[in-house]
Backbone as a printed PyTorch tensor [residue, N CA C, xyz], in Angstrom:
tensor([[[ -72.8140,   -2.8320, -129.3850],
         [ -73.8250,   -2.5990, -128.3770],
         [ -73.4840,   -3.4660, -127.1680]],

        [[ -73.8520,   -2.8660, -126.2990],
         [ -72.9190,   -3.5780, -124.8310],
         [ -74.6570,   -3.6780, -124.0750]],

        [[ -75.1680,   -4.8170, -123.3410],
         [ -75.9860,   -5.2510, -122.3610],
         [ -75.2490,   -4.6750, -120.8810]],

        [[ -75.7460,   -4.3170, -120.5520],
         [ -75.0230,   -4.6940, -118.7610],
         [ -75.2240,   -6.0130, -118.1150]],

        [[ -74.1400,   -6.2800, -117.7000],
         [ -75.1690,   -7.9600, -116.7820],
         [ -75.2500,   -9.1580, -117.9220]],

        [[ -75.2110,   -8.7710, -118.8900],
         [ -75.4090,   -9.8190, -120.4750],
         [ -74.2870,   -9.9030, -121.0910]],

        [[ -73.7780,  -11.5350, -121.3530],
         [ -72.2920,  -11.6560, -122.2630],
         [ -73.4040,  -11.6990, -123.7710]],

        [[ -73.5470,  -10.7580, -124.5180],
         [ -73.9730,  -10.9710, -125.7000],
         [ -73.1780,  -10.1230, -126.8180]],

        [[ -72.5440,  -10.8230, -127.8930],
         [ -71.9230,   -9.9400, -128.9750],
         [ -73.0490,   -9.6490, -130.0940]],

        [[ -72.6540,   -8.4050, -130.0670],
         [ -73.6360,   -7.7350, -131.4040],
         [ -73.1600,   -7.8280, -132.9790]],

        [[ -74.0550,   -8.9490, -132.8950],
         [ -74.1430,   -9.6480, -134.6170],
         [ -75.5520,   -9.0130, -135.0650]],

        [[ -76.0460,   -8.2270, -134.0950],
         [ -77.4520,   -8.2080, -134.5830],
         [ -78.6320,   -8.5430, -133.6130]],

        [[ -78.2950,   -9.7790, -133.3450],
         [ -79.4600,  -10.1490, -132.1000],
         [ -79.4520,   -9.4740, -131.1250]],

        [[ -78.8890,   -9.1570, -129.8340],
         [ -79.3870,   -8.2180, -128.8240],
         [ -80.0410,   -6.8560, -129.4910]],

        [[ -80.0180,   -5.9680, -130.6580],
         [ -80.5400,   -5.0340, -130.7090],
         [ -82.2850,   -5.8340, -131.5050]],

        [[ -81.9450,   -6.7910, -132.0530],
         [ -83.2030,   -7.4430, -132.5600],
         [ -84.4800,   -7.5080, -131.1600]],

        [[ -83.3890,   -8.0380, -130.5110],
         [ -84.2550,   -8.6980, -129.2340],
         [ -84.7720,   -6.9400, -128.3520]],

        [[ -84.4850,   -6.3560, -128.4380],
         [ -84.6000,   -5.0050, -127.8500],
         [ -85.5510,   -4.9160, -128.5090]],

        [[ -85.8150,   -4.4170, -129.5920],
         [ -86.9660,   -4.2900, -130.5790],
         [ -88.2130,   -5.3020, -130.3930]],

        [[ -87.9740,   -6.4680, -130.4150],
         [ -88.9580,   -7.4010, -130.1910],
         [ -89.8230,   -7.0210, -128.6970]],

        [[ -88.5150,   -6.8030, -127.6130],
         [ -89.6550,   -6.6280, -126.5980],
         [ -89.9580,   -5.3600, -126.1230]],

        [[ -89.5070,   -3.8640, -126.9820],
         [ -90.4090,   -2.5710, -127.0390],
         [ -91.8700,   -2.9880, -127.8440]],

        [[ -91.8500,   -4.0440, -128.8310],
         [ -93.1920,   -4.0130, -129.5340],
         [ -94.1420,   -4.8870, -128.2400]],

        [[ -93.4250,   -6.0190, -127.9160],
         [ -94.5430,   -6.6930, -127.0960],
         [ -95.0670,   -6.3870, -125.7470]],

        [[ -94.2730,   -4.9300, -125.1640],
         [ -94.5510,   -4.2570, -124.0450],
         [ -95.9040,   -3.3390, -124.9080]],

        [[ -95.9160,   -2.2870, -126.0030],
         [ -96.5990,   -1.6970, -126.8580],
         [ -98.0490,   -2.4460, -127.0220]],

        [[ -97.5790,   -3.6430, -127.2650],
         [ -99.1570,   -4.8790, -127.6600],
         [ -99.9000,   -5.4660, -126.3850]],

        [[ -98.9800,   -5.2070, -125.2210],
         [-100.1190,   -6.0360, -124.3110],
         [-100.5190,   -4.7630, -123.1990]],

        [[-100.5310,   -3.7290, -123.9290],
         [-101.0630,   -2.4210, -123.3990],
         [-100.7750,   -1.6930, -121.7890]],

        [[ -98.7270,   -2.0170, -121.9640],
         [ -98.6770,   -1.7080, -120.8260],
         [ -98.6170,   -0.3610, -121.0700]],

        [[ -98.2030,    0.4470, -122.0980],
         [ -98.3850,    1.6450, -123.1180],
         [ -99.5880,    1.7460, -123.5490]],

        [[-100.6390,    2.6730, -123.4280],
         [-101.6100,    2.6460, -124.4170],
         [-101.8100,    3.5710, -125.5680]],

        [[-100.8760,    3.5560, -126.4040],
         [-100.3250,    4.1760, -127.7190],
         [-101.6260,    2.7300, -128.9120]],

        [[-101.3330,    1.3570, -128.5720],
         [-102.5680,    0.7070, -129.2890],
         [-103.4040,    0.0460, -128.7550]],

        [[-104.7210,    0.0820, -129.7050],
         [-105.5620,   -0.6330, -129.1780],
         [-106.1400,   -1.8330, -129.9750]],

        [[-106.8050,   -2.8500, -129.6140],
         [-107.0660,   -4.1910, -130.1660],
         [-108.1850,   -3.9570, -131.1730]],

        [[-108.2660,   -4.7790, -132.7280],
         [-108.6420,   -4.2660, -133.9570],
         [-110.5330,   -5.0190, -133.3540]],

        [[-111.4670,   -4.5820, -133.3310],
         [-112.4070,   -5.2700, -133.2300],
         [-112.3240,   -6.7260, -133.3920]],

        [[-111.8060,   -7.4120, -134.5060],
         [-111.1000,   -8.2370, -135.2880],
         [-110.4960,   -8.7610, -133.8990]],

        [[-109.6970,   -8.4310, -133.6300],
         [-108.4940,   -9.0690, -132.0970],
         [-109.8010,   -9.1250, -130.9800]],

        [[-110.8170,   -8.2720, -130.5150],
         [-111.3640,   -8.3850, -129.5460],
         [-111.9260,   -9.5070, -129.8490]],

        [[-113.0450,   -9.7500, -130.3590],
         [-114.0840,  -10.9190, -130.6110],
         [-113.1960,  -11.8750, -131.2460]],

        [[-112.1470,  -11.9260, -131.6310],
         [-111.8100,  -13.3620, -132.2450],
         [-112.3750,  -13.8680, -133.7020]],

        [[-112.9730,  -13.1200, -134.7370],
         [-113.3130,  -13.0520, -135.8810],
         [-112.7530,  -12.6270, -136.8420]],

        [[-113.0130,  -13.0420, -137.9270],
         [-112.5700,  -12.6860, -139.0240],
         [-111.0030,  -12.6630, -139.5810]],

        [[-110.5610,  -11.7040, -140.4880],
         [-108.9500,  -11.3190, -140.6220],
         [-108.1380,  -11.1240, -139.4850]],

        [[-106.7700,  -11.0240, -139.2770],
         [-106.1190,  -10.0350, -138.9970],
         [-106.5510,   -9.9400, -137.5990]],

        [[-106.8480,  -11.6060, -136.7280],
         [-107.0750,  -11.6910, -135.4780],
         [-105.7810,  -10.6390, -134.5830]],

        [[-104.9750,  -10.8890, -134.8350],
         [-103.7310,  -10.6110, -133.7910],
         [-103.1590,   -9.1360, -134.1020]],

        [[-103.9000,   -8.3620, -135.0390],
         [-103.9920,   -7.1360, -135.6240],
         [-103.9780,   -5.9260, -134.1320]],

        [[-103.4750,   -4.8870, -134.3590],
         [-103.7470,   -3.5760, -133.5980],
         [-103.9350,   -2.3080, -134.1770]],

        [[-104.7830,   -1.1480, -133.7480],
         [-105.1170,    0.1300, -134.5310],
         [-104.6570,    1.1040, -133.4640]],

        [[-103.7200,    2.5760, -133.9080],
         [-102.9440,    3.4210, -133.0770],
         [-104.9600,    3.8600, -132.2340]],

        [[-104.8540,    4.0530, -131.0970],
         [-105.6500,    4.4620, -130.0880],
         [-105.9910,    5.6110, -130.1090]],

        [[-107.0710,    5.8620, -130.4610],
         [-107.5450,    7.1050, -130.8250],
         [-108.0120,    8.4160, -129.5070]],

        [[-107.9870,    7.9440, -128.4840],
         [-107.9840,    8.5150, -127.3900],
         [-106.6120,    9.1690, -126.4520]],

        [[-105.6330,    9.0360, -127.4420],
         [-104.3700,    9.0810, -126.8590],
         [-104.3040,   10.7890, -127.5790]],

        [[-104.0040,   11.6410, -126.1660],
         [-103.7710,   12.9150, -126.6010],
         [-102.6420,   13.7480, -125.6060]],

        [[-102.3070,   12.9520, -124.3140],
         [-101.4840,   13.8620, -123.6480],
         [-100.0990,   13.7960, -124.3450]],

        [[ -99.0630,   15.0540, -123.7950],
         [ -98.1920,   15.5890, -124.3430],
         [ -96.9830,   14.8260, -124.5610]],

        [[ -96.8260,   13.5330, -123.1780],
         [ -95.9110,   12.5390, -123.6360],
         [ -96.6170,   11.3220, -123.9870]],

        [[ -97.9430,   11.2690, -124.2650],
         [ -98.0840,   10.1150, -124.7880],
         [ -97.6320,   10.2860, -126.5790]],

        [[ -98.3220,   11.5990, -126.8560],
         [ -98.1490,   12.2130, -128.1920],
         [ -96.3770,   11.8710, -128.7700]],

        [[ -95.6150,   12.4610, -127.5420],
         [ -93.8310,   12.1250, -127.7460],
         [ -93.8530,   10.5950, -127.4730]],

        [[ -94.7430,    9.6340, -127.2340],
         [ -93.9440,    8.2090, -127.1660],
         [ -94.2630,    7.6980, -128.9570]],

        [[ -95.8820,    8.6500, -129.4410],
         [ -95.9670,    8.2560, -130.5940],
         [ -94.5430,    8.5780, -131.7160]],

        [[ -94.1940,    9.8170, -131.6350],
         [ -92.8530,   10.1580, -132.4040],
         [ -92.1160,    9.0740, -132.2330]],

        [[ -91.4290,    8.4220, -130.8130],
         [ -90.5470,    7.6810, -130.6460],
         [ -91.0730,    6.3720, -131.3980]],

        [[ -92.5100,    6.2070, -131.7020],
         [ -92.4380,    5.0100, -132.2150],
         [ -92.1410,    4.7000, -133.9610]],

        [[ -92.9160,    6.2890, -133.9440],
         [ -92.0890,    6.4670, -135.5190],
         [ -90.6730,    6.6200, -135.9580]],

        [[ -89.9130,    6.7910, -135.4400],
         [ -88.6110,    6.9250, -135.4180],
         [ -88.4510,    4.9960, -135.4420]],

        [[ -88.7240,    4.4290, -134.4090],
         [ -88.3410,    2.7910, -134.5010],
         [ -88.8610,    2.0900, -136.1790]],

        [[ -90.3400,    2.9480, -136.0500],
         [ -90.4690,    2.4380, -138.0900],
         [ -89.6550,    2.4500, -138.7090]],

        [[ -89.1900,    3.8170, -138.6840],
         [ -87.7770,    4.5260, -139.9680],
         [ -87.1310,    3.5590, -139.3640]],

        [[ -86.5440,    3.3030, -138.6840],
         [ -85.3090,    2.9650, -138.3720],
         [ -85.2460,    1.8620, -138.9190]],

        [[ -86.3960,    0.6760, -138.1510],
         [ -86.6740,   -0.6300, -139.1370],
         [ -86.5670,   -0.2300, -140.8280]],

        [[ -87.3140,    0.5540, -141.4410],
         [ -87.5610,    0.6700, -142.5160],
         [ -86.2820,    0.6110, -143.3860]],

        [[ -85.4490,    1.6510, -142.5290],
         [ -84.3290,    2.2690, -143.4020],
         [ -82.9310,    1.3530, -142.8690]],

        [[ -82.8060,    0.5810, -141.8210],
         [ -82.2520,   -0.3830, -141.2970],
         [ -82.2790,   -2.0660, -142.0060]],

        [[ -83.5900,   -2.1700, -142.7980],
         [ -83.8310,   -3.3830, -143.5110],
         [ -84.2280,   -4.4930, -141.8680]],

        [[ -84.1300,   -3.9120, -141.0790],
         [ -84.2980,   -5.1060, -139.3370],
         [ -85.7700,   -5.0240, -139.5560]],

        [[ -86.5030,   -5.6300, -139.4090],
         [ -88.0470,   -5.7210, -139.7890],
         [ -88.4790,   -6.2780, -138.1350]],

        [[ -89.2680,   -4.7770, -137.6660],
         [ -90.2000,   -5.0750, -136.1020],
         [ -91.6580,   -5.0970, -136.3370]],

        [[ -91.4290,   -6.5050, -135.4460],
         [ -92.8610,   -7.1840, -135.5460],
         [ -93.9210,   -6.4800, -134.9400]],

        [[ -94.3960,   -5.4660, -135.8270],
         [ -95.4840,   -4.8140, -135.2730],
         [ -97.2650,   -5.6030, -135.5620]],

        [[ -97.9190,   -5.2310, -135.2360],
         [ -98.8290,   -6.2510, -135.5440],
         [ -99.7960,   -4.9800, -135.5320]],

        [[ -99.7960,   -4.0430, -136.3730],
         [-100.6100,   -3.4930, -136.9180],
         [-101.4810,   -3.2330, -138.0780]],

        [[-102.8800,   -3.6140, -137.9020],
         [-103.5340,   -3.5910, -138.9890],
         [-103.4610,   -3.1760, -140.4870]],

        [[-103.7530,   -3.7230, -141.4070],
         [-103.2150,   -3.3180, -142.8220],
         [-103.6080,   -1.8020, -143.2100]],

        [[-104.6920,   -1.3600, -142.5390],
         [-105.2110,   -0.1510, -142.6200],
         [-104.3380,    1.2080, -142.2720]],

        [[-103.7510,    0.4400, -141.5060],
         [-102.8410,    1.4920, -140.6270],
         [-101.3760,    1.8290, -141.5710]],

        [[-100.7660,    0.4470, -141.8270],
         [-100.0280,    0.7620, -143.2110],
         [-100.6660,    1.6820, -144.5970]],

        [[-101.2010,    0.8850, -144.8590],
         [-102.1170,    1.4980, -145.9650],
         [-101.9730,    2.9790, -146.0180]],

        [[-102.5950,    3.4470, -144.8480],
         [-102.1040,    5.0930, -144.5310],
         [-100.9050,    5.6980, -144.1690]],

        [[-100.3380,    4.9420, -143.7860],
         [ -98.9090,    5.2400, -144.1520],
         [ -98.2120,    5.3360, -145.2530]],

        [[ -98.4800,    4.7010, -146.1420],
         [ -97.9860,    4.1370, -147.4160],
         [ -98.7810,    5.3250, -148.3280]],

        [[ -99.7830,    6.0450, -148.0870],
         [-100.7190,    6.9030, -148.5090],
         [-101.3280,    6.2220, -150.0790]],

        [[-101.7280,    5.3140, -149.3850],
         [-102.7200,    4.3700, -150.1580],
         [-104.0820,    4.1660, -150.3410]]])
């Protein structure tokens, strides 16, 4: 993997670091694909720093950024690279069809 502008060899980290900051662009809602778990708003309880997919999200490329984000799951998943998503256990849970 080649950076432009960046001397970085790919051991792993530059595509890590790519990943890290598609999730933290995703979390501070410059995307609004999520939204903050009640839990994250008020500052209570579990799973402060938690997020739930946004239930108001229906246009046609917001719908295609959701695919793209599933594709980064698999990829983590099936890659063993683990992205720090910070989504609520609930949200796994249903994934996991639990």
């Amino acid at each position: 993997m080649t950076f432009k502008g960046e001397g970085a060899d790919d051991y792993g980290g530059p595509f890590r670091d790519t990943l890290v900051n598609i999730v933290k662009e995703l979390e501070t809602g410059v995307m609004p694909l999520f939204i903050k778990t009640p839990n994250n708003r008020n500052e209570i309880g579990n799973h402060r720093a938690c997020f739930i997919l946004n239930p108001a999200v229906n246009s046609p490329t917001q719908l295609d950024l959701f695919k793209f984000l599933g594709c980064i799951i698999a990829f983590s998943i099936i890659s063993a690279s683990p992205t720090p998503l910070n989504l609520a256990p609930t949200f796994w849970k249903q994934l996991a069809g639990d």
